[in-house]
C-alpha positions in Angstrom: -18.0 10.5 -7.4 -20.0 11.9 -4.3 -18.4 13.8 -1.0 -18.6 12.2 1.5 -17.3 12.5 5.4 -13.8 12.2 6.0 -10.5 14.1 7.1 -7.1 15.0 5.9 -4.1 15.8 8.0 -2.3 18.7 6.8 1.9 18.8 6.8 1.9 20.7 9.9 -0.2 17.8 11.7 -3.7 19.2 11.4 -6.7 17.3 11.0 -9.5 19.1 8.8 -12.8 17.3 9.1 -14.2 17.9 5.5 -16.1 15.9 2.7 -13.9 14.9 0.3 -14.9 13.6 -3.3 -14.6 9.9 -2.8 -13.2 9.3 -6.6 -13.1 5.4 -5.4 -9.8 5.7 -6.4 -8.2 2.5 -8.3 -4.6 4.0 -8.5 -3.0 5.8 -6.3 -4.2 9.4 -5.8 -1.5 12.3 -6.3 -4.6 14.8 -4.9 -8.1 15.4 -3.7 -10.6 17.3 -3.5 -12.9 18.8 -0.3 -15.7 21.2 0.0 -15.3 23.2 2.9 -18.5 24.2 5.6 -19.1 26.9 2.7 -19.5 24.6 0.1 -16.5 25.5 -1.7 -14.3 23.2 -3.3 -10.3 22.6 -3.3 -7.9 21.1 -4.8 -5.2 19.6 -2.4 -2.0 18.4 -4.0 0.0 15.7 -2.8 2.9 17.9 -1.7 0.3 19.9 1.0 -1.1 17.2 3.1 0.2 13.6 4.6 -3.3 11.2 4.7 -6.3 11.1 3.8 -9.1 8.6 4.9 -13.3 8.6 3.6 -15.6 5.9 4.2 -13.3 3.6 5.5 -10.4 4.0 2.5 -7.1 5.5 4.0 -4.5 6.7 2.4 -1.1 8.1 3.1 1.9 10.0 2.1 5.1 8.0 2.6 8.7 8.5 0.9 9.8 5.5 -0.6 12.1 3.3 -2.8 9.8 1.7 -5.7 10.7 -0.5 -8.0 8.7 0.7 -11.4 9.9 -2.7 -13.3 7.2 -3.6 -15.2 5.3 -6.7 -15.3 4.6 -6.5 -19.4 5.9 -9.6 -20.8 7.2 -7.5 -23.9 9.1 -5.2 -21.0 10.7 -7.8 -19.0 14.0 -6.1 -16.7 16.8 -8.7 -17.5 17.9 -8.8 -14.3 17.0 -9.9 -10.6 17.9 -6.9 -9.1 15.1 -4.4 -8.6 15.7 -0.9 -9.8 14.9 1.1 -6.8 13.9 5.3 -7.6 13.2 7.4 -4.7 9.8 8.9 -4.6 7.3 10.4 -2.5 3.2 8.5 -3.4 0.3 7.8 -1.5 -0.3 4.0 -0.1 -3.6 2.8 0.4 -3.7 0.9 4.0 -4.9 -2.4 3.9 -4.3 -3.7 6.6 -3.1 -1.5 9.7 -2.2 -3.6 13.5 1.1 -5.2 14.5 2.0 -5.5 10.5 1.2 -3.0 8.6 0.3 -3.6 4.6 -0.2 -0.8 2.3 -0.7 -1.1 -1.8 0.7 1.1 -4.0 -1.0 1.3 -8.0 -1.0 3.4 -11.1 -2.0 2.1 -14.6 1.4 -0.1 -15.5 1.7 -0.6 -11.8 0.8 -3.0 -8.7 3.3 -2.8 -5.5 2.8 -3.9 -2.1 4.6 -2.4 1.1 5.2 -3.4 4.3 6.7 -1.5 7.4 10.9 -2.3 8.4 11.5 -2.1 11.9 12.3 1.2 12.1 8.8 2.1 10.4 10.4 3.1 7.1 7.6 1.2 4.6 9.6 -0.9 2.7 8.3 -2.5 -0.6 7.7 -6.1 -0.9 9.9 -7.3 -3.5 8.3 -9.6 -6.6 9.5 -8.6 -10.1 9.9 -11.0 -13.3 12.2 -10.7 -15.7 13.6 -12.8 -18.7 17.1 -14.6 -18.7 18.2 -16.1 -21.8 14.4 -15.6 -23.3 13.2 -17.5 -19.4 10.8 -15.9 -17.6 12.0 -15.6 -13.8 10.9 -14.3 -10.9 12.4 -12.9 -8.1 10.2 -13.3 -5.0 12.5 -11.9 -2.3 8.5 -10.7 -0.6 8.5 -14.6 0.8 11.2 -14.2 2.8 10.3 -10.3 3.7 7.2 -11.3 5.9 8.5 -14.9 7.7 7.7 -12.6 10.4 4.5 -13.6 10.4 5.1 -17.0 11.0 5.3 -15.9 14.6 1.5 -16.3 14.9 0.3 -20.1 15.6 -2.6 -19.9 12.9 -0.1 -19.3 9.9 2.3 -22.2 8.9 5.6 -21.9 6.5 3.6 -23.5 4.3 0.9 -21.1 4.0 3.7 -18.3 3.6 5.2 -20.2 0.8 2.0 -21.0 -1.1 1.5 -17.7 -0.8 0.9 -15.6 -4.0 2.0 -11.5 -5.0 -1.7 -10.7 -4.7 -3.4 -7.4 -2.7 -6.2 -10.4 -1.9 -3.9 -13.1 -0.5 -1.5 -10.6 1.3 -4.0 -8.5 3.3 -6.2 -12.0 4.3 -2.5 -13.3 5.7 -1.9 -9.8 7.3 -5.4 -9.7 8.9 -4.5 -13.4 9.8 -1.4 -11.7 11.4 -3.4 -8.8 12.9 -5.8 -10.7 14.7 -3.5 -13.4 16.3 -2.3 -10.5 18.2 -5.3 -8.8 19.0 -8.4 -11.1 19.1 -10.1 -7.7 18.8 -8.3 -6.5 15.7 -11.0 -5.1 13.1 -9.8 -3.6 9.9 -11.5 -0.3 9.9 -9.0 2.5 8.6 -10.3 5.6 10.1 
């Protein structure tokens, strides 16, 4: 729970070099707080600034349709369909290049996101749910990132084998990344 170095970029598009109090955040922050050059410290809410990034963690403010089924066996959804809700959260960036992955998390919660191709970030959809007492998934994700079967060092087979994890997905995405950029390093400044 130390400041440390990093920025924020305010709604109007201002970047405020600052230290900010690096909370090493396990869900996804809903504010922060930075110490000024006077050693005064602030509370920023989501609502008054659009990313954030210290020592390497980067985070930012995207609108989005998120399904909140949850993954408790005792609160299965009975149905395939995800329950969208419109809201407005911070994604951590995981891996940032051609694909973009960003991870969304709160204490019931564990969703992945990816960008369309308009640049709307668009979740990746895995949800289970129960029919007739069955557990069933619904791993629409699979077919949500074939794209990256574009790159010669991923197979179909690695993208079916592939599991809803923040692990597997960003090693694939990085995979991804550096097939198009044999350059491509994953710092998220």
């Amino acid at each position: 729970n130390n400041f440390e170095e990093g920025y924020y970029i305010d709604n109007s598009g201002n970047k405020i070099n600052c230290l900010i109090k690096n909370l090493d955040w396990k869900n996804s922050p809903e504010s922060i707080v930075v110490k000024n050059n006077n050693g005064e410290e602030k509370l920023i809410n989501i609502l008054d600034f659009k990313e954030f990034s210290v020592e390497g963690i980067k985070y930012i403010k995207s609108k989005v349709l998120i399904d909140r089924s949850f993954e408790l066996s005792n609160k299965l959804s009975d149905h395939f369909e995800p329950d969208f809700i419109e809201e407005t959260v911070f994604l951590k960036c995981l891996s940032l290049g051609k694909a973009n992955l960003y991870l969304y998390r709160d204490t019931n919660l564990f969703k992945l996101f990816t960008d369309d191709t308009s640049g709307t970030k668009e979740q990746l959809m895995f949800k289970s749910y129960t029919i007739s007492g069955t557990v069933r998934q619904n791993n629409t994700y699979k077919s949500q990132i074939l794209f990256l079967n574009d790159c010669e060092n991923i197979s179909s087979l690695d993208l079916q084998k592939l599991n809803y994890s923040e692990k597997e997905l960003t090693k694939l995405f990085n995979a991804y990344n550096t097939c198009y950029n044999e350059n491509f390093s994953n710092e998220l400044k």
